[in-house]
GURO-146368 format. One line per 2 residues: number of its first residue (from 1); their letters; for each residue y, z negated, x negated of N, C-alpha, C. Coordinates in nm, 2 decimals. Layout:
<nodes>
NUM) A) Y/Z/X/Y/Z/X/Y/Z/X  ...
</nodes>
This chain:
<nodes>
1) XX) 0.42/0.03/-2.57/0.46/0.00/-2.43/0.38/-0.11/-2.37  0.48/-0.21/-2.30/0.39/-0.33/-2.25/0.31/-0.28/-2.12
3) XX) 0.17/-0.31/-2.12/0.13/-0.33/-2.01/0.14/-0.40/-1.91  0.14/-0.39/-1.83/0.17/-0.49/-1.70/0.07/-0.54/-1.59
5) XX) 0.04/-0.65/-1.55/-0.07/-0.71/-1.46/0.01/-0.66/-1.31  -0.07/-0.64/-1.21/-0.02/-0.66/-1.07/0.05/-0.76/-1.02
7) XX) 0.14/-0.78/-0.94/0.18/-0.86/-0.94/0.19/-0.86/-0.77  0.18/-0.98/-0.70/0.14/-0.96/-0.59/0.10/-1.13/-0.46
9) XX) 0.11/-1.11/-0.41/0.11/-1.25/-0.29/-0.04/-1.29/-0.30  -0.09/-1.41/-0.29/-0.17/-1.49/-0.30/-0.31/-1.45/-0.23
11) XX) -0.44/-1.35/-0.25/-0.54/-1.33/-0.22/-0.62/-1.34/-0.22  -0.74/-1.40/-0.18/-0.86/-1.39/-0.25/-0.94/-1.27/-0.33
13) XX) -0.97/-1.25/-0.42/-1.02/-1.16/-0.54/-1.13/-1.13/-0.46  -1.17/-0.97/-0.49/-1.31/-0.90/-0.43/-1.31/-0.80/-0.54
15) XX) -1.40/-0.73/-0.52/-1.45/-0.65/-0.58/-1.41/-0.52/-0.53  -1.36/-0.38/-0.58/-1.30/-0.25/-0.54/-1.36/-0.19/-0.47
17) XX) -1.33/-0.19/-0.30/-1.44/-0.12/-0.24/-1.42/0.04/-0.23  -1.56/0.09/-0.21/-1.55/0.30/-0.17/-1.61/0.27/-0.03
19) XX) -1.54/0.38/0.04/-1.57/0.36/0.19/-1.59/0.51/0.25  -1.56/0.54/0.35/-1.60/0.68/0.39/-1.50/0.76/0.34
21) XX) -1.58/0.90/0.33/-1.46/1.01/0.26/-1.35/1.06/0.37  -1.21/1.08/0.31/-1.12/1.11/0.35/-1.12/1.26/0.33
23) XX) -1.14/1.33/0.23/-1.10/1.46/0.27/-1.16/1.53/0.11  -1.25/1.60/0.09/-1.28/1.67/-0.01/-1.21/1.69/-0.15
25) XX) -1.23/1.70/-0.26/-1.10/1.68/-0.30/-1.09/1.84/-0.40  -1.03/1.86/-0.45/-1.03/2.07/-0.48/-0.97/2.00/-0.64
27) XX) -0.97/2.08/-0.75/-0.87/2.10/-0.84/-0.78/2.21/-0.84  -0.78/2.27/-0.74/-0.67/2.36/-0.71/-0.55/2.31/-0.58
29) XX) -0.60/2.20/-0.58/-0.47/2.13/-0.47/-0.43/2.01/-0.50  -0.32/2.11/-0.63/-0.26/1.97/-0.67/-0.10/2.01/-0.59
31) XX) -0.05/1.89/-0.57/0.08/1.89/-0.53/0.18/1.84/-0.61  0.14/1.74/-0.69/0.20/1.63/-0.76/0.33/1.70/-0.86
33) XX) 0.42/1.67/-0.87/0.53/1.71/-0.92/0.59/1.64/-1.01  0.71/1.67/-1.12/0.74/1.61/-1.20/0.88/1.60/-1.13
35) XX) 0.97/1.51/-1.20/1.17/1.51/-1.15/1.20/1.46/-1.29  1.30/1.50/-1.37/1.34/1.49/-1.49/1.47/1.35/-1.46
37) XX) 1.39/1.25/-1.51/1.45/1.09/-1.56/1.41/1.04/-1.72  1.51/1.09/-1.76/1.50/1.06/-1.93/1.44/0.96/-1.96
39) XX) 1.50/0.83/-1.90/1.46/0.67/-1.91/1.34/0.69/-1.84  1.28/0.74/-1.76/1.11/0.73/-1.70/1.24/0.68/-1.51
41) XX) 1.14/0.65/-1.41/1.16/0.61/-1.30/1.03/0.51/-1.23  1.08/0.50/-1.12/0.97/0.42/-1.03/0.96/0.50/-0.91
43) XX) 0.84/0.47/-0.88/0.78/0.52/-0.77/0.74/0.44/-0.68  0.75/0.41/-0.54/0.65/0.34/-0.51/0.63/0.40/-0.33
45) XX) 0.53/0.32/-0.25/0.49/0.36/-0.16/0.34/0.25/-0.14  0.35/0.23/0.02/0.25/0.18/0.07/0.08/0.19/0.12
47) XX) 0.03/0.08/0.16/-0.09/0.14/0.25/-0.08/0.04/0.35  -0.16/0.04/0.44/-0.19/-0.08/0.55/-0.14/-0.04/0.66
49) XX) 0.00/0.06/0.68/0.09/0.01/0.74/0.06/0.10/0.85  -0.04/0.18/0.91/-0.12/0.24/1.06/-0.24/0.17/1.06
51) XX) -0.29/0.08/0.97/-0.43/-0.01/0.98/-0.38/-0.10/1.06  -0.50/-0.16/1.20/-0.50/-0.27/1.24/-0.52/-0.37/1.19
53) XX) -0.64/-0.37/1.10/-0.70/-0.44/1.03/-0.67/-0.42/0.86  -0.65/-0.56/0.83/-0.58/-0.58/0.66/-0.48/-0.61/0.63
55) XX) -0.40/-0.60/0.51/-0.27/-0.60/0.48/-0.22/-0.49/0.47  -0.10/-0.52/0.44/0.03/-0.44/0.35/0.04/-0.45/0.28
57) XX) 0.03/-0.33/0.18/0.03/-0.33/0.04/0.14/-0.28/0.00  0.25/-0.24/-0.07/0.31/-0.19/-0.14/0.28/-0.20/-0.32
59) XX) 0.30/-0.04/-0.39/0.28/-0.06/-0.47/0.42/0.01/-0.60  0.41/-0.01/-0.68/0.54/0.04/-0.75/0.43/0.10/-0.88
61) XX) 0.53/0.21/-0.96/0.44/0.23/-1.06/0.60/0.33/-1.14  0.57/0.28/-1.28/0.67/0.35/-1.34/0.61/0.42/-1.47
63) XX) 0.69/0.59/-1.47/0.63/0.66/-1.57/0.77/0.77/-1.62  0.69/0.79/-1.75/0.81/0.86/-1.81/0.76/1.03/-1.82
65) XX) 0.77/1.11/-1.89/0.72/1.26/-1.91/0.57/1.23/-1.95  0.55/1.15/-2.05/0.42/1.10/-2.10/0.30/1.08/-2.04
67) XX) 0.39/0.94/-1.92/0.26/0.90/-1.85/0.26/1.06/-1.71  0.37/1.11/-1.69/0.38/1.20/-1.57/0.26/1.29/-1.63
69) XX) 0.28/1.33/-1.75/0.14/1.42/-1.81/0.03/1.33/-1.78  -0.01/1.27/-1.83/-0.15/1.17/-1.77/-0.20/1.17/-1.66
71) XX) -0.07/1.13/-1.57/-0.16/1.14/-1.42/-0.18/1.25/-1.34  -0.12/1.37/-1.40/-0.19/1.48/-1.36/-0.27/1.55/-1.43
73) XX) -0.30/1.50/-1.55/-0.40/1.57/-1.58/-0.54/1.49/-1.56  -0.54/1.35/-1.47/-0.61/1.24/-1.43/-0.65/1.33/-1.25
75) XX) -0.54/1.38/-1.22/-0.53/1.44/-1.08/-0.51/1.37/-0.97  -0.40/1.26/-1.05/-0.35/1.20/-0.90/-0.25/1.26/-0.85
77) XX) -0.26/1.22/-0.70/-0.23/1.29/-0.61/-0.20/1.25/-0.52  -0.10/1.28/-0.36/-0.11/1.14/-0.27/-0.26/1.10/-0.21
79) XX) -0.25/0.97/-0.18/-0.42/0.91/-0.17/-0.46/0.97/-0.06  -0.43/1.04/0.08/-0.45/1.07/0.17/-0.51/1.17/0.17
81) XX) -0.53/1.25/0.03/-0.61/1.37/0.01/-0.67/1.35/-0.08  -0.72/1.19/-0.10/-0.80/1.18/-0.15/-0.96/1.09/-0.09
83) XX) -1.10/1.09/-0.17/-1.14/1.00/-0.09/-1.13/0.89/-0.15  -1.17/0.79/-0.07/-1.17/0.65/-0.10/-1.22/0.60/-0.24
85) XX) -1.33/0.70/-0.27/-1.37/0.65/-0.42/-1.31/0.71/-0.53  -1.27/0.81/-0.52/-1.16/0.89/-0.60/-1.06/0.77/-0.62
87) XX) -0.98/0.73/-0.48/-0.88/0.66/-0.48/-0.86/0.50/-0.60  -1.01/0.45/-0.54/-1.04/0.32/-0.63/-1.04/0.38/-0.82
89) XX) -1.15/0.48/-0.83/-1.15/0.52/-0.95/-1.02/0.53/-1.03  -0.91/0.65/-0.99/-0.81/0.66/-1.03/-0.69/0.54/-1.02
91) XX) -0.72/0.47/-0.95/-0.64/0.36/-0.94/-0.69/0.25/-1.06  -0.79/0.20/-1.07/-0.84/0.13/-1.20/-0.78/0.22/-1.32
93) XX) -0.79/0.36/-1.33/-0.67/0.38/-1.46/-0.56/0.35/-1.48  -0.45/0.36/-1.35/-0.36/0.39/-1.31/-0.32/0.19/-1.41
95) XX) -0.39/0.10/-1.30/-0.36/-0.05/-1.37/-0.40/-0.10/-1.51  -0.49/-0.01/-1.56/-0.54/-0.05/-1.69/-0.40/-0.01/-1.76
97) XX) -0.37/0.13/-1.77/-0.27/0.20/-1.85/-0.15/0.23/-1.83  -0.12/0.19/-1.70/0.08/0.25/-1.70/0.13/0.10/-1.59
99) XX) 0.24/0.08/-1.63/0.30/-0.05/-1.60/0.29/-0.01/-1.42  0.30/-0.11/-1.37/0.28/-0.12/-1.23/0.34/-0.27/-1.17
101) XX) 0.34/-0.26/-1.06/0.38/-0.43/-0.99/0.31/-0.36/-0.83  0.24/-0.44/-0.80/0.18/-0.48/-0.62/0.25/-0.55/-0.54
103) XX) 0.28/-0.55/-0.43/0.32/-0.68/-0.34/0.17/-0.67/-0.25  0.12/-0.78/-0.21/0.02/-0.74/-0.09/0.06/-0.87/0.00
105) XX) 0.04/-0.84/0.14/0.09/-0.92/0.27/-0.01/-0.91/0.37  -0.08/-1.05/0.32/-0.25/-1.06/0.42/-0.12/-1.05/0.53
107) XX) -0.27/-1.04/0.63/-0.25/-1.04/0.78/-0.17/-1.15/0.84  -0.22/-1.27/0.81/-0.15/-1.40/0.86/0.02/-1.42/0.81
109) XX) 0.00/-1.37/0.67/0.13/-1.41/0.60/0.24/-1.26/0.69  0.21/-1.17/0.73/0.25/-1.01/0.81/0.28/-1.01/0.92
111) XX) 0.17/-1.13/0.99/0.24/-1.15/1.13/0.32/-1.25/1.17  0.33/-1.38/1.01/0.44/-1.45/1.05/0.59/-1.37/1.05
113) XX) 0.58/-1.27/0.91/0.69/-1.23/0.91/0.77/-1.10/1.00  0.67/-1.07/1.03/0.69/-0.98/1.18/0.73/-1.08/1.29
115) XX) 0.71/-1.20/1.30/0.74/-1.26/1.42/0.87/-1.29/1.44  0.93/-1.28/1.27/1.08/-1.34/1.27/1.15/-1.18/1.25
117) XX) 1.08/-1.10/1.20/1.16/-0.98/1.18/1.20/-0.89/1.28  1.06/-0.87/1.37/1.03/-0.76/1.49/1.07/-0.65/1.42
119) XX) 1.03/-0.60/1.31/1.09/-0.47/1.30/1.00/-0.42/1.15  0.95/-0.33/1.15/0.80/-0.26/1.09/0.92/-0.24/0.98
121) XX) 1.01/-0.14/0.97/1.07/-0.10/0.86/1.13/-0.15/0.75  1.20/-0.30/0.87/1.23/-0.42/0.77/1.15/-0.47/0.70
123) XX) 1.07/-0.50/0.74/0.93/-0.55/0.68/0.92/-0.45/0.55  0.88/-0.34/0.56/0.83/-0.28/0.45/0.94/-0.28/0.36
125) XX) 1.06/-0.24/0.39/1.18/-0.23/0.30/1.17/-0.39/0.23  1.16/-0.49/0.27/1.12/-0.62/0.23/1.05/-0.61/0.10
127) XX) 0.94/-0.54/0.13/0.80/-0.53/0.04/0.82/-0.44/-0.03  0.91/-0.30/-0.02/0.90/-0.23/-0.11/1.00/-0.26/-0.23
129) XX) 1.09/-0.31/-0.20/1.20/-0.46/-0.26/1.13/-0.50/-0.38  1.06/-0.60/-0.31/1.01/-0.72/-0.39/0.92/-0.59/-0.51
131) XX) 0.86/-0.50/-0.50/0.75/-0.46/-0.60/0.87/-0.37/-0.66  0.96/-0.32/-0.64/1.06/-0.29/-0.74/1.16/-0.38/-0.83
133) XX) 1.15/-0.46/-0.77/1.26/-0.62/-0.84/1.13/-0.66/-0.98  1.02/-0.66/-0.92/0.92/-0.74/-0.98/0.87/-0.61/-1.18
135) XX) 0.86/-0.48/-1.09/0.84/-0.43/-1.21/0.97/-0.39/-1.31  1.13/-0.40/-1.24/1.20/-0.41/-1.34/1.26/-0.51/-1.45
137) XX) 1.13/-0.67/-1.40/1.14/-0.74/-1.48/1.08/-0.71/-1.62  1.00/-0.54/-1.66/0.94/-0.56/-1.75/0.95/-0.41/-1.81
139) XX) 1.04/-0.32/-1.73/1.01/-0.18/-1.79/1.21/-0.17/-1.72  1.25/-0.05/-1.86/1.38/-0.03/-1.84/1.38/0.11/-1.73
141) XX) 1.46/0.12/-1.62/1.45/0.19/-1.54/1.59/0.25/-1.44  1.62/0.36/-1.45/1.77/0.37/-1.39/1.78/0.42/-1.26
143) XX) 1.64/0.50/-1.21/1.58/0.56/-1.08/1.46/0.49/-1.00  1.47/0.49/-0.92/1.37/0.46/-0.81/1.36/0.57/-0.68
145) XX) 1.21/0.62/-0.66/1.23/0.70/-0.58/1.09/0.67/-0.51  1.09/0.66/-0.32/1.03/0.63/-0.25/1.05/0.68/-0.13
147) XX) 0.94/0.71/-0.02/0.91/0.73/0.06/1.01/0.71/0.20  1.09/0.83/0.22/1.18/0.76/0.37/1.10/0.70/0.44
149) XX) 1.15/0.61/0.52/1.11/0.59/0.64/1.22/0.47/0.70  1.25/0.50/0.85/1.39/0.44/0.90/1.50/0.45/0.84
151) XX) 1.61/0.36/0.87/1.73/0.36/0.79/1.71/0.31/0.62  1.80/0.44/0.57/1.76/0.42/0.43/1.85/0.30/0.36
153) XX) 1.90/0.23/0.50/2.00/0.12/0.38/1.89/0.01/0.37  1.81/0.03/0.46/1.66/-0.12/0.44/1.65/-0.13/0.32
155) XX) 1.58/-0.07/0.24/1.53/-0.07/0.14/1.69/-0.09/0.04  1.77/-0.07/0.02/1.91/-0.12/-0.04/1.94/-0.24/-0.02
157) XX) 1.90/-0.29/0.16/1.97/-0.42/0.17/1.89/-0.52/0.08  1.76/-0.50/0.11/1.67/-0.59/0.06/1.64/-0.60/-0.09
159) XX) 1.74/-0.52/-0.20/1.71/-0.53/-0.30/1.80/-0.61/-0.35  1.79/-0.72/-0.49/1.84/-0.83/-0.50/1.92/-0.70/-0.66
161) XX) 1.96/-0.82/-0.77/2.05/-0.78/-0.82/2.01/-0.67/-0.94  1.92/-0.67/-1.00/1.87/-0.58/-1.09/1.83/-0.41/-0.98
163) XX) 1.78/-0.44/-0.85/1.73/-0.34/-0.79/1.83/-0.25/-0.74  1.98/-0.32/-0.72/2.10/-0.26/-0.71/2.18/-0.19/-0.80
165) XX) 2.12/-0.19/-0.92/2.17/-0.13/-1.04/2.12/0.00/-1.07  2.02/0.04/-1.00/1.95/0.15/-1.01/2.00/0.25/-0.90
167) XX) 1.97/0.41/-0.92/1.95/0.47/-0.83/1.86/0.49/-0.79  1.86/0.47/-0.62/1.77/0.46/-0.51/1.77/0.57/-0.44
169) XX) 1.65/0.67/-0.46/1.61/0.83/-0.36/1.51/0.79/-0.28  1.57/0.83/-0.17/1.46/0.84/-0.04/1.43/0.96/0.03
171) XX) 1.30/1.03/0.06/1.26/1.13/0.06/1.14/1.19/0.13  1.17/1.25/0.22/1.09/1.25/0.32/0.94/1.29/0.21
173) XX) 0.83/1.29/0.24/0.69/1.34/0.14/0.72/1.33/-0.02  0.75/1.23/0.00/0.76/1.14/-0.16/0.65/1.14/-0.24
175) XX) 0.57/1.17/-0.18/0.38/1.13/-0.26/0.41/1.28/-0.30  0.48/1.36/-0.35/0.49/1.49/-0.38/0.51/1.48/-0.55
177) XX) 0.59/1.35/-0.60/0.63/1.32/-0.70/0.51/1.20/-0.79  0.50/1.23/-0.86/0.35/1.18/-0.96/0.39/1.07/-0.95
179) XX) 0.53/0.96/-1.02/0.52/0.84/-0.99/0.46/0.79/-0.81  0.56/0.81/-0.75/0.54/0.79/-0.59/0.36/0.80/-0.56
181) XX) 0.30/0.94/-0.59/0.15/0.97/-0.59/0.07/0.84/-0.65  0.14/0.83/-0.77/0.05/0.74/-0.83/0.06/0.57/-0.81
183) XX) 0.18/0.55/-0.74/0.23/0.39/-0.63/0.13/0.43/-0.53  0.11/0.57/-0.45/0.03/0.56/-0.31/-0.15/0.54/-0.32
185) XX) -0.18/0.58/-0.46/-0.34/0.54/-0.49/-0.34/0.41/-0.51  -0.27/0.32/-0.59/-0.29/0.17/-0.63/-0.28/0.10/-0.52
187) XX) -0.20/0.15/-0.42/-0.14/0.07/-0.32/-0.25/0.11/-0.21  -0.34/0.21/-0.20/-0.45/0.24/-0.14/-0.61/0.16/-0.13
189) XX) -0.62/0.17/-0.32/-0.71/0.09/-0.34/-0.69/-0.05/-0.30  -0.60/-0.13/-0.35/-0.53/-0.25/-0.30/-0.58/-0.27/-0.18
191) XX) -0.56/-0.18/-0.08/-0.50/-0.22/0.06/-0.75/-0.23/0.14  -0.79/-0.10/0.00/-0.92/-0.11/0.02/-1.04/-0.24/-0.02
193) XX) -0.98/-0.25/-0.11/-1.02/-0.39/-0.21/-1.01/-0.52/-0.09  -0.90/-0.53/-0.02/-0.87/-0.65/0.08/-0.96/-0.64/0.18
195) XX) -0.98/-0.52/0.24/-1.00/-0.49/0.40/-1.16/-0.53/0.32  -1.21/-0.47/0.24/-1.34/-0.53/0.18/-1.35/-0.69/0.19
197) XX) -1.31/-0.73/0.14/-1.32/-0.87/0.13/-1.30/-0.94/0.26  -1.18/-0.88/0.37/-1.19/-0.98/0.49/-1.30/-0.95/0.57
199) XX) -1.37/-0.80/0.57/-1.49/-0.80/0.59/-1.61/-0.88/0.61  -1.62/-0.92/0.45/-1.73/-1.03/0.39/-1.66/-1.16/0.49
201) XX) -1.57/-1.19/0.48/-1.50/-1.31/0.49/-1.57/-1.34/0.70  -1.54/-1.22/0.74/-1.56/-1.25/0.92/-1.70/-1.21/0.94
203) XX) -1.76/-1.15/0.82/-1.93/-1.09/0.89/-1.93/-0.96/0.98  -1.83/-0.86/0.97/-1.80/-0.74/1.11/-1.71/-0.67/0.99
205) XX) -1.79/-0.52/0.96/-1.74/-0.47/0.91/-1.56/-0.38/0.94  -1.48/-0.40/0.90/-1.36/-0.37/0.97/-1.32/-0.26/0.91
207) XX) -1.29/-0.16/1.04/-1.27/-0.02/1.02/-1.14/-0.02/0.98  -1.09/0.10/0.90/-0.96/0.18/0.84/-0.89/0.23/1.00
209) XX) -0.78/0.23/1.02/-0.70/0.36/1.07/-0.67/0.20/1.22  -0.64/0.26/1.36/-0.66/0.22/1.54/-0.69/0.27/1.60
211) XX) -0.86/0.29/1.59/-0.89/0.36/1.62/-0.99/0.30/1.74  -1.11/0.36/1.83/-1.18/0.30/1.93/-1.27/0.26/1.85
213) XX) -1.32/0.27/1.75/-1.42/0.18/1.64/-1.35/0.07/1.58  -1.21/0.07/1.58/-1.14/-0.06/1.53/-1.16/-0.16/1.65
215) XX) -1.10/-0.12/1.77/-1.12/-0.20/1.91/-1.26/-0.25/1.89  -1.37/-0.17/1.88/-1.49/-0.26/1.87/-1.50/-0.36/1.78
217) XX) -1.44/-0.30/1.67/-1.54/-0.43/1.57/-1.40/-0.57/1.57  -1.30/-0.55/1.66/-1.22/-0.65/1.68/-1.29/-0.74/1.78
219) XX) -1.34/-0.68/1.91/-1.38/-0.75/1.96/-1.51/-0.83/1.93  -1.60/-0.78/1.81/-1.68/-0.85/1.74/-1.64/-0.99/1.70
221) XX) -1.51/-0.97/1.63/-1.43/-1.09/1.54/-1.36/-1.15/1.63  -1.33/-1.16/1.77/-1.30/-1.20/1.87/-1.43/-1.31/1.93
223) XX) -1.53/-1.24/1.97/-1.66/-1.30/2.02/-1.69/-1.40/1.90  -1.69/-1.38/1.79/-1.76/-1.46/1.69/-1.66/-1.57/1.62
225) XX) -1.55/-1.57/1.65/-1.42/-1.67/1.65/-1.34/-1.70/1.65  -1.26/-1.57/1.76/-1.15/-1.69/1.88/-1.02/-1.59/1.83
227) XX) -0.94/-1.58/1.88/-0.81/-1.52/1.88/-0.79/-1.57/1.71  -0.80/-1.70/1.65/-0.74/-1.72/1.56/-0.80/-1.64/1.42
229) XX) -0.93/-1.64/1.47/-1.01/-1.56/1.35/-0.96/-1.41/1.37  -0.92/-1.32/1.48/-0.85/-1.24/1.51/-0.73/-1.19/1.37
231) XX) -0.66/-1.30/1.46/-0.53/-1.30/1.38/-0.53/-1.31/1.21  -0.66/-1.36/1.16/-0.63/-1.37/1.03/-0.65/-1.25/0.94
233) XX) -0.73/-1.15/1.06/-0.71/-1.01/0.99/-0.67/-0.88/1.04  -0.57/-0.93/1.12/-0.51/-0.82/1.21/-0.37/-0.86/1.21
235) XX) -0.30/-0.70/1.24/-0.15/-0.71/1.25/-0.17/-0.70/1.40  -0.12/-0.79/1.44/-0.13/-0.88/1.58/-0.03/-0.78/1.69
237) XX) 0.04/-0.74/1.62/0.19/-0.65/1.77/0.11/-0.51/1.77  0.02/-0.51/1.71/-0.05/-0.31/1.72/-0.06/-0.35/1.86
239) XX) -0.09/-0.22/1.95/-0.11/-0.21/2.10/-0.27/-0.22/2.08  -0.35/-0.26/1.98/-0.51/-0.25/1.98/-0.54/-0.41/2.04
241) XX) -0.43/-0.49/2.00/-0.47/-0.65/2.03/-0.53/-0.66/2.18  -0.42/-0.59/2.27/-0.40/-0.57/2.38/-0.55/-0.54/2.42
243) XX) -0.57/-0.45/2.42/-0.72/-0.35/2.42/-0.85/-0.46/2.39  -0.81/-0.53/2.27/-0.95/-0.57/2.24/-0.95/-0.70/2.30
245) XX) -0.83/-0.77/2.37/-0.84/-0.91/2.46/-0.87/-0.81/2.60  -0.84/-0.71/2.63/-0.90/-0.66/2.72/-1.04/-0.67/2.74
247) XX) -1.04/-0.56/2.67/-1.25/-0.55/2.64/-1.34/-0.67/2.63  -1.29/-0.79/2.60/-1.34/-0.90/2.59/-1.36/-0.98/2.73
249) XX) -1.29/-0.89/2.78/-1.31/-1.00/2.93/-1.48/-1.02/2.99  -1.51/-1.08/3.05/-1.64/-1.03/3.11/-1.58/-0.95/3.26
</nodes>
């Protein structure tokens, strides 16, 4: 089986960050499930996309009974119940060993395309697009199954001609299904790996989630340089923008 590199929009390289724990993790809470696709399927699913701060990640990941055994007996699972270092951990297997494709959408490159899209869904159907187009350049695949969200023709319109040849399942708690599970860790660490690095990049550690600790350390990156340094690591239409040019006032 060919292995496969990420594949993914133009970023500067960092190192995998672990950050605060998300949630304990049990070996008796697994959820992860199998769906019988002879040919194997794809999975995919995002991160970023309630973060003020960072990108969009989407991530794709295809597996057959084989690798489905692997990653549960690895214990992936959706990332949300997992913690952060779990997340990075399992995720470095996940890229070493089973074919995958990334899309990632810094901040700057997210709020141009939000500026022309206005519309969060499109956007991601966009992204979830491109990292299915991209890994069926290299693994044979007849199913794709991913995460509802909005109208499910988004993610159809936006798929080009290989993507339309497949069947397309959309499903509310998709991270239920081990491919999907194991798109939402890669696509987690990803989304961890960046927010690390723009970190380094502004000097103001930048919190996960929109939260009143986000508002702070925006206004940090605000005081230290200017709406534009802002913008280069923020999704700019959150209602936090608002808040932190607030708080900034004297």
């Amino acid at each position: 089986m060919k292995k496969i590199t990420r594949k993914n929009t133009p970023f500067p390289p960092g190192p995998a960050a672990t950050g605060e724990l998300f949630a304990p993790e049990t070996a008796a809470d697994t959820e992860t499930a199998k769906i019988a696709a002879p040919a194997g399927r794809i999975g995919t699913d995002e991160s970023g996309k309630g973060d003020y701060f960072g990108p969009l990640v989407v991530a794709a990941v295809w597996a057959n009974s084989m690798i489905e055994d692997k990653l549960l007996g690895w214990g992936v699972r959706d990332s949300k119940k997992l913690t952060d270092k779990r997340v990075v951990d399992l995720a470095a297997q996940i890229m070493v060993e089973i074919p995958h494709a990334v899309v990632i959408i810094g901040p700057e490159k997210y709020n141009e395309l939000y500026a022309k899209i206005r519309n969060l869904n499109r956007l991601l159907a966009w992204a979830h697009a491109r990292a299915i187009e991209n890994l069926l350049e290299d693994v044979a695949c007849d199913m794709v199954i991913a995460d509802k969200f909005g109208d499910e023709k988004y993610i159809k319109d936006a798929l080009l001609q290989k993507g339309r040849e497949v069947t397309l399942i959309q499903q509310v708690r998709a991270e239920s299904d081990a491919a999907v599970a194991a798109a939402s860790v890669v696509a987690r660490a990803n989304f961890l790996e960046r927010l690390a690095v723009l970190s380094r990049a502004v000097g103001v550690e930048l919190r996960k989630g929109a939260s009143d600790l986000v508002d702070q350390a925006g206004v940090q990156v605000l005081r230290a340089g200017g709406e534009d340094k802002l913008r280069g690591v923020a999704k700019w239409h959150f209602k936090n923008t608002q808040k932190i040019l607030h708080l900034n006032k004297p």
